[in-house]
MIFIGU-168750 format. One record per residue (C-alpha): residue number from 1; x, y, z. Coordinates in pm, whole numbers. Example, Ala and Ser with C-alpha at 12.3 -4.5 7.8 and 13.67 -1.06 7.14 Angstrom:
<atoms>
   pos       xx       yy       zz
     1     1230     -450      780
     2     1367     -106      714
</atoms>
This chain:
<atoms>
   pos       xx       yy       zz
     1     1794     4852    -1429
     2     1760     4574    -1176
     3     1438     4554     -999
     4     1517     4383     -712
     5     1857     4359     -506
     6     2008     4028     -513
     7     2284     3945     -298
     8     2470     3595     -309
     9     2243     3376      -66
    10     1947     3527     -305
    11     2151     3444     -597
    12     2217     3042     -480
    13     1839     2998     -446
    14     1733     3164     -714
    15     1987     3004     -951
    16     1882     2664     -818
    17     1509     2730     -855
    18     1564     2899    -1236
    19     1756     2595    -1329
    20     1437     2351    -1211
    21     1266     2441    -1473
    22     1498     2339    -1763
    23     1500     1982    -1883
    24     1867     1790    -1915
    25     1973     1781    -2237
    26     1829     2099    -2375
    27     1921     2377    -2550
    28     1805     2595    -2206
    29     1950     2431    -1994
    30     2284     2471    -2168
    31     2223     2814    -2192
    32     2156     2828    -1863
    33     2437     2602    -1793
    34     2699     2844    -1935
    35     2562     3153    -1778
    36     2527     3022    -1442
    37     2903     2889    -1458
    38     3016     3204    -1379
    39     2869     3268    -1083
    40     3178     3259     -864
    41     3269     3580    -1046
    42     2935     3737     -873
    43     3194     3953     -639
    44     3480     3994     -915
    45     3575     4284    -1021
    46     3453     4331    -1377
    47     3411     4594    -1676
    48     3739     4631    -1652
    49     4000     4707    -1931
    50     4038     4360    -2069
    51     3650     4317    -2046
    52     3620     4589    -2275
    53     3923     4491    -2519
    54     3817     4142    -2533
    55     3372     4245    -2602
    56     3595     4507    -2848
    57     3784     4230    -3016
    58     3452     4056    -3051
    59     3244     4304    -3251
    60     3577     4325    -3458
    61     3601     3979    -3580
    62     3244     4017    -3713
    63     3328     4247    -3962
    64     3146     4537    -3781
    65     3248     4890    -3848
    66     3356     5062    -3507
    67     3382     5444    -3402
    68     3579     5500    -3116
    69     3364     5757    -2953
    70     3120     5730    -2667
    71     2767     5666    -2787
    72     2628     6004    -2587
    73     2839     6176    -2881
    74     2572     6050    -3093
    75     2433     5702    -3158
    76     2567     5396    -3000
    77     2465     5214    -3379
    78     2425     5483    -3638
    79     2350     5300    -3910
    80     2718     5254    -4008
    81     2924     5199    -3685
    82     2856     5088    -3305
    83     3065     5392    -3080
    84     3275     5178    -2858
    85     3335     5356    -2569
    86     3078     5180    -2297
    87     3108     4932    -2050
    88     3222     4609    -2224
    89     2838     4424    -2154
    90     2716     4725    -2347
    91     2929     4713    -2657
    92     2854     4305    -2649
    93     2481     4391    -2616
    94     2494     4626    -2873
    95     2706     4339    -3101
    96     2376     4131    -3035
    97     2136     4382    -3142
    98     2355     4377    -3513
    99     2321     4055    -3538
   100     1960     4018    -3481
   101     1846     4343    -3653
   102     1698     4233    -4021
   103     1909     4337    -4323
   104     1639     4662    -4384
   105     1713     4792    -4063
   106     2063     4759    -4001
   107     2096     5135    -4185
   108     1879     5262    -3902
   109     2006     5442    -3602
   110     1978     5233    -3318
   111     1865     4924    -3556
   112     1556     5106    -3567
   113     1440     4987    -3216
   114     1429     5431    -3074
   115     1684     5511    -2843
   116     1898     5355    -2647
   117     2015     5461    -2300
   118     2330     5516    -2404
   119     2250     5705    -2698
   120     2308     6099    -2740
   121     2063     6187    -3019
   122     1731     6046    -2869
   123     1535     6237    -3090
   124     1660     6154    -3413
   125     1644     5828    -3295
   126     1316     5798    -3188
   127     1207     5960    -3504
   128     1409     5661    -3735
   129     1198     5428    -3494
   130     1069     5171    -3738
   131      994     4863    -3495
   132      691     4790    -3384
   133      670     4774    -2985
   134      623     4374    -3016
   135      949     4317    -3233
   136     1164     4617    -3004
   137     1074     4367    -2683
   138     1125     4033    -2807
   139     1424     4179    -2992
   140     1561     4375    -2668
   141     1483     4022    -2508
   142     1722     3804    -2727
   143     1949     4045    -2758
   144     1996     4078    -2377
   145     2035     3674    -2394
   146     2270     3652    -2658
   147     2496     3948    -2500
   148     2507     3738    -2186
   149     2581     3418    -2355
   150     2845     3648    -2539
   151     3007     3725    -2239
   152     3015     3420    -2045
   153     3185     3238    -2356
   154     3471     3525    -2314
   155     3499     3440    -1977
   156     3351     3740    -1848
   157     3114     3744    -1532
   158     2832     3708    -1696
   159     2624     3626    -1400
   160     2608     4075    -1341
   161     2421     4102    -1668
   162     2186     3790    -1584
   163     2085     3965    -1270
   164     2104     4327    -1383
   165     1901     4266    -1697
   166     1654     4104    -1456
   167     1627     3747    -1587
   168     1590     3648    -1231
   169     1294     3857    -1187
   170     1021     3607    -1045
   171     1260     3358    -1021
   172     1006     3193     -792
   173      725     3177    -1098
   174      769     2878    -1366
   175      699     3215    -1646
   176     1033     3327    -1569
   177     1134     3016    -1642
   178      949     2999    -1912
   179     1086     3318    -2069
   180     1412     3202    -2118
   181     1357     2857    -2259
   182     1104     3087    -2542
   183     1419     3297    -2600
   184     1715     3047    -2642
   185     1498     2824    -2866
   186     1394     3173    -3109
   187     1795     3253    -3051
   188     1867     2838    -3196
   189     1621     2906    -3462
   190     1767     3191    -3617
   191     2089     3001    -3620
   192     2248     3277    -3385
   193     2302     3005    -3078
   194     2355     2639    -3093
   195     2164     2390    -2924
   196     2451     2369    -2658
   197     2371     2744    -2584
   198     2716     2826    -2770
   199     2691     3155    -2931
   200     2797     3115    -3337
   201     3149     3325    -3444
   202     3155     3557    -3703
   203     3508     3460    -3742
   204     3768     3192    -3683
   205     3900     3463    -3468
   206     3667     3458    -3267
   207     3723     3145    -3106
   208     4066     3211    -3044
   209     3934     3591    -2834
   210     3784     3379    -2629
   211     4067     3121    -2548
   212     4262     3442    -2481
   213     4020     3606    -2258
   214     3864     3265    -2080
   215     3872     3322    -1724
   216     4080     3715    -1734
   217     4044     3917    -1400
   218     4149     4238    -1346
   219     4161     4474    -1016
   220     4034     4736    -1245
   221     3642     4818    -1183
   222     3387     5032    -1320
   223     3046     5006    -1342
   224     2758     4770    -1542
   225     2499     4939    -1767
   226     2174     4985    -1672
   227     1968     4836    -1882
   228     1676     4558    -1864
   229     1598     4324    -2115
   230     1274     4506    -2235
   231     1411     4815    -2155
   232     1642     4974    -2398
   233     2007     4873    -2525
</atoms>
């Protein structure tokens, strides 16, 4: 859920001030680099059916089991399959919570982090909640990051995501800034992003979804999730 409207003169200076606080030459800044190269696709339509065929191409050429169902049927990861009918940010968000969930919890609804907002059977899977409430934020942290990353090397606007997930939150304060570098270097470390901010393939096919999808529009819109890095999938 974004915490505070930003409109495109807000966007300008708070893009400039975020990117102040990154070094040349580092694995933030690239990240940063990437995300905040789609920025011209702030007022572009987006979510829209090749969005969500090109973030569902991408959880395919990882190998990921898929149920074509919307996640309020059930789970939107039940242990087996991620339900893939969400706004295309969400199903990317959710590929980046399967790659960072640890081998022992991947059998867990909802990776084991409670509920997601999209999810049907909160109960159930609060009760297969395993993760402490440290590892659920940092993990709800990099995988909001690596979603975004996701999406901007599709082509998609990632710059909605960067804002809705609230990343520009206290632009203003160097611990925003500060945030971000913490969570690209963890994301490099676990070998998930390169140090050019590049998110790794699970596939050779994965390089060629994105040359297919780099820079598709459509007139088609729907809407974003709601969702903030520390806040739920």
């Amino acid at each position: 859920m974004r915490l505070t409207p930003i409109n495109r003169d807000t966007l300008t200076r708070a893009l400039a001030g975020f990117e102040s606080y990154f070094a040349l030459a580092t694995p933030a800044r690239a990240a940063f680099d990437l995300i905040a190269g789609s920025r011209a696709a702030f007022d572009a339509p987006y979510d829209t059916p090749a969005h969500r065929q090109a973030a569902l191409d991408l959880v395919m050429s990882f190998g990921v089991p898929v149920i074509h169902e919307k996640p309020s049927t059930a789970f939107s990861w039940d242990g087996h399959a991620i339900r893939t009918q969400s706004e295309a940010s969400v199903l990317v968000h959710e590929l980046a919570h399967w790659q960072i969930a640890p081998p022992d919890r991947r059998h867990l609804p909802d990776f084991g982090l409670g509920a997601g907002p999209e999810t049907g059977c909160v109960a159930d899977a609060d009760a297969a909640r395993y993760a402490s409430d440290t590892v659920k934020e940092h993990e709800e942290l990099m995988a909001s990051l690596l979603g975004i990353l996701w999406e901007a090397v599709l082509g998609q606007p990632a710059i909605h995501a960067f804002v809705e997930q609230n990343w520009l939150e206290a632009w203003k304060r160097p611990a925003a800034g500060e945030q971000f570098r913490r969570t690209v270097d963890d994301l490099v470390s676990r070998g998930l992003i390169g140090v050019d901010g590049m998110p790794y393939p699970g596939s050779a096919a994965t390089a060629e979804i994105s040359i297919r999808n780099s820079g598709q529009a459509s007139a088609d819109t729907s809407t974003i999730a709601d969702a903030g890095p520390s806040a739920g999938k």
